[in-house]
C-alpha positions as a printed Julia matrix, in Angstrom:
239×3 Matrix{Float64}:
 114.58  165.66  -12.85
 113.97  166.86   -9.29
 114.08  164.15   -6.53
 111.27  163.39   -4.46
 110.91  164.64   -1.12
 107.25  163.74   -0.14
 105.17  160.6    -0.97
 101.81  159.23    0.8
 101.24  156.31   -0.95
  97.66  154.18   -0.24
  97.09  156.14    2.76
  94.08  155.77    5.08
  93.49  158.37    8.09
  91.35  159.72   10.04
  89.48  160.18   13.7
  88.51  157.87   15.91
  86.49  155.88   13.63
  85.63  157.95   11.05
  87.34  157.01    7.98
  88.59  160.64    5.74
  90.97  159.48    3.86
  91.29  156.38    2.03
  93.46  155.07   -0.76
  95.26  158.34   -1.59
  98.12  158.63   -3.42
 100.17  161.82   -3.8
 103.79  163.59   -3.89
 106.09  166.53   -3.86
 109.09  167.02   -5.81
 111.96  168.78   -5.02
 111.43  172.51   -5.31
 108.18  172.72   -6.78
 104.64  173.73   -5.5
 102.0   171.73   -5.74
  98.38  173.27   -5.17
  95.74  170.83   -3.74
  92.72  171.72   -4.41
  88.59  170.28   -3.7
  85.29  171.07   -1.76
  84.88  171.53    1.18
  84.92  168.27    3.66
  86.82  166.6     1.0
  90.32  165.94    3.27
  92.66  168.67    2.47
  93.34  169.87    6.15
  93.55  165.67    7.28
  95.78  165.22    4.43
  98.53  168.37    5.63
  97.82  166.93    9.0
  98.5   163.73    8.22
 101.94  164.83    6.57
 103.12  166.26    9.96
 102.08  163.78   12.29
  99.1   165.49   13.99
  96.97  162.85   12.58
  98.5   159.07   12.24
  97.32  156.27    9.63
  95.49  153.66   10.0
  97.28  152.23    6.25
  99.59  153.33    3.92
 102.68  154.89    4.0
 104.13  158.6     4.31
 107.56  159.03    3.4
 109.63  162.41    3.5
 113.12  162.26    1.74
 112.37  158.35    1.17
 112.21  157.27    4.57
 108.69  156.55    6.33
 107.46  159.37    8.77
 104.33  157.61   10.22
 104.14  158.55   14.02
 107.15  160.66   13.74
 106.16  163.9    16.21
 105.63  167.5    14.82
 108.73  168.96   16.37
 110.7   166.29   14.66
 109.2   167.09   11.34
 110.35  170.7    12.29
 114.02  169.58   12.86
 114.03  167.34    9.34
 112.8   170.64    7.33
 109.17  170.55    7.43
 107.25  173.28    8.23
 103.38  173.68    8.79
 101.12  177.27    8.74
  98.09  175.41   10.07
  94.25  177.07    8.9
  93.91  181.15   10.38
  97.65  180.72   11.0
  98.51  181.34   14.43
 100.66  183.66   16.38
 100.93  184.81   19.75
  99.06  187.72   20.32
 100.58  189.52   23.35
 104.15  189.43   21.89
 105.61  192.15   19.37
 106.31  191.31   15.6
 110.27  190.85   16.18
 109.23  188.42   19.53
 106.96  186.23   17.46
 109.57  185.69   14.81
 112.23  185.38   17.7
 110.49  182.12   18.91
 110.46  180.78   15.77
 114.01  180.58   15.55
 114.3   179.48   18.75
 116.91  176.57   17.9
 119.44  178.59   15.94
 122.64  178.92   17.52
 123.53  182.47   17.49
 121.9   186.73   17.67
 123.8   187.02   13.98
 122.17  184.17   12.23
 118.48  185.1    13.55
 119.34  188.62   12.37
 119.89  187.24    9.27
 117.25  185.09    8.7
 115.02  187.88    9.99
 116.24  190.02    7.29
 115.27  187.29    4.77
 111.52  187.06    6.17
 111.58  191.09    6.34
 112.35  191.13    2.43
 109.89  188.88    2.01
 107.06  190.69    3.81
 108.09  194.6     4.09
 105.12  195.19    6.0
 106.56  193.04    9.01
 109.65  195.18    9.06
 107.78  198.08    9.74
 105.47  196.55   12.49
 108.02  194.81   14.0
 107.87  196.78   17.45
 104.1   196.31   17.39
 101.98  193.75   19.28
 100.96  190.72   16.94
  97.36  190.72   18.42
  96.53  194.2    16.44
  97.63  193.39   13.17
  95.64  192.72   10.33
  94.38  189.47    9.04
  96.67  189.56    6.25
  99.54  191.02    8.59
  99.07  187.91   10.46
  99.2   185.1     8.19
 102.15  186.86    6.68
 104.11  186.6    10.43
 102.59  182.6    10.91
 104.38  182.09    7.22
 107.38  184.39    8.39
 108.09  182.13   11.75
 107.29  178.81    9.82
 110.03  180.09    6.74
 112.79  181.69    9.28
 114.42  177.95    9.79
 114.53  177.6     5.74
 112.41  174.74    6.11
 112.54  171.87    2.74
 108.9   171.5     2.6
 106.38  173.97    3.19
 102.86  172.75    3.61
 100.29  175.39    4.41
  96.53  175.46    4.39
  93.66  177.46    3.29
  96.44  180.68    3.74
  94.39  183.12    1.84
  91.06  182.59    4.16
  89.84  185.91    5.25
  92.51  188.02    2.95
  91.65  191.1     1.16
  92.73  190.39   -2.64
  96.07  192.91   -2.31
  96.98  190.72    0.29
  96.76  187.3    -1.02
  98.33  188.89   -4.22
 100.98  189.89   -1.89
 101.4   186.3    -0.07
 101.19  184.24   -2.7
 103.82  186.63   -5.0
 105.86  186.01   -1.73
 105.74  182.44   -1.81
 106.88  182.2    -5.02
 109.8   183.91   -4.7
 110.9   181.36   -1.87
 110.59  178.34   -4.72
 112.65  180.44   -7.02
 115.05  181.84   -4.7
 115.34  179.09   -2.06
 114.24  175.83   -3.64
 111.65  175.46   -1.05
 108.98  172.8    -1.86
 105.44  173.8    -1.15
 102.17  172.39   -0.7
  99.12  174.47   -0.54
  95.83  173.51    0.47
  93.59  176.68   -0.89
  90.04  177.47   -2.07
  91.21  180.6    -3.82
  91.67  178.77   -7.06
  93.55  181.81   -8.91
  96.13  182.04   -6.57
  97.1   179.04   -5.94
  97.24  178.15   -9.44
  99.54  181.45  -10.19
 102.44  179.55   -8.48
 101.7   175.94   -8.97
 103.77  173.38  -11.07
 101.42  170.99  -10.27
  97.33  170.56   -9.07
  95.7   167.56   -6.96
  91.5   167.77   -7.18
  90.56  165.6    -4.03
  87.03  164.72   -3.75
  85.52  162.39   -0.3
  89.23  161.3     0.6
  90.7   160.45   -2.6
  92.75  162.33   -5.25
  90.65  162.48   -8.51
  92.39  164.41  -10.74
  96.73  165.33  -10.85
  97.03  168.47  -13.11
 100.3   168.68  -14.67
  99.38  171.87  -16.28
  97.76  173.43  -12.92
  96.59  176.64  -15.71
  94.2   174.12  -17.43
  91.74  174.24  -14.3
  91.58  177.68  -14.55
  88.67  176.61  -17.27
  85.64  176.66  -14.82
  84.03  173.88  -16.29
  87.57  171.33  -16.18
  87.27  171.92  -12.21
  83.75  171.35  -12.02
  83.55  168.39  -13.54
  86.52  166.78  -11.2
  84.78  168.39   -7.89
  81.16  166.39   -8.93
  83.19  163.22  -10.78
């Protein structure tokens, strides 16, 4: 049985004093991807948020590798193995492919192991190897949240949490991403969590589903394929 690496237990969050979260209860094993899935407004972005400190709770607890992570800063989360690809991903626009990714590694210790982990990233996404001289600003939409996932992977993070990464991909290219991200479970062990509205996709890779609904998880999915029966979804988005 894998360990557990991520647990929000009872957790309440949100902004200011608008409650969006509120009694949820969730995890990530060791190694395995877990697709969350709901409507929109229903949390999903808070919850990844949440997760890596960008958003602190008012109750509850989040704990990553069994010790509690409430408060803890981003760029700590970074250092302990977590890794975020926020919404649209993000990269910086004036800087070239290669320059992106360089930043990204910016706290490994030597030329030869960025070169290496470069390589890894470039086997992942081929199409990054052969734009790496050109300006991140004119790539695709695809290209682009295939670089944000490149610079979040490039430090071989534990726990990847991403959200909504297919938004605004043709369907090659979330075929593409999402065969990629697979791979990295298989190959790497990485643990993933994957906020997405493309149901299909998500569910391709998933060992596990959440449904959340107004805050709360309504529905855990042991057999993510099972929602891929329109009507099992619907009737845990409207429960």
């Amino acid at each position: 049985m894998s360990a557990r690496l991520l647990e929000l237990a009872d957790v309440r969050a949100g902004y200011d004093k608008k409650v969006v979260l509120d009694q949820l209860s969730l995890h990530v094993d060791e190694g395995e991807v877990v697709a969350m899935l709901g409507p929109n407004g229903a949390g999903k972005t808070t919850t990844v948020r949440t997760i890596f400190g960008l958003v602190r709770p008012t109750r509850g607890a989040v704990l990553y590798r069994g010790q509690r992570i409430e408060g803890t800063r981003a760029s700590e989360h970074v250092r302990n193995g977590m890794a975020l690809v926020p919404q649209g991903g993000r990269v910086f626009a004036p800087l070239s492919v290669a320059e992106n990714l360089e930043l990204g590694g910016y706290v490994l210790r030597s030329r030869e192991e960025l070169g290496r982990r470069l390589e890894e990233v470039f086997a992942l996404f081929p199409r990054l190897r052969e734009r790496r001289a050109q300006r991140a600003g004119s790539l695709s939409g695809g290209e682009r949240q295939m670089l944000s996932i490149s610079r979040a992977l490039l430090l071989r993070p534990q726990l990847l949490l991403l959200d909504e990464p297919s938004e605004g991909l043709s369907p090659l290219l979330v075929k593409e991403m999402f065969a990629a991200l697979g791979r990295v479970t298989h190959e790497r062990g990485t643990a993933v969590l994957v906020v997405e509205q493309n149901v299909r996709a998500a569910l391709g890779i998933a060992s596990r589903a959440y449904v959340m609904r107004l805050g709360r998880i309504v529905l855990e999915e042991r057999d993510p394929l099972r929602l891929l029966d329109g009507d099992a979804l619907r009737r845990a988005y409207i429960s």
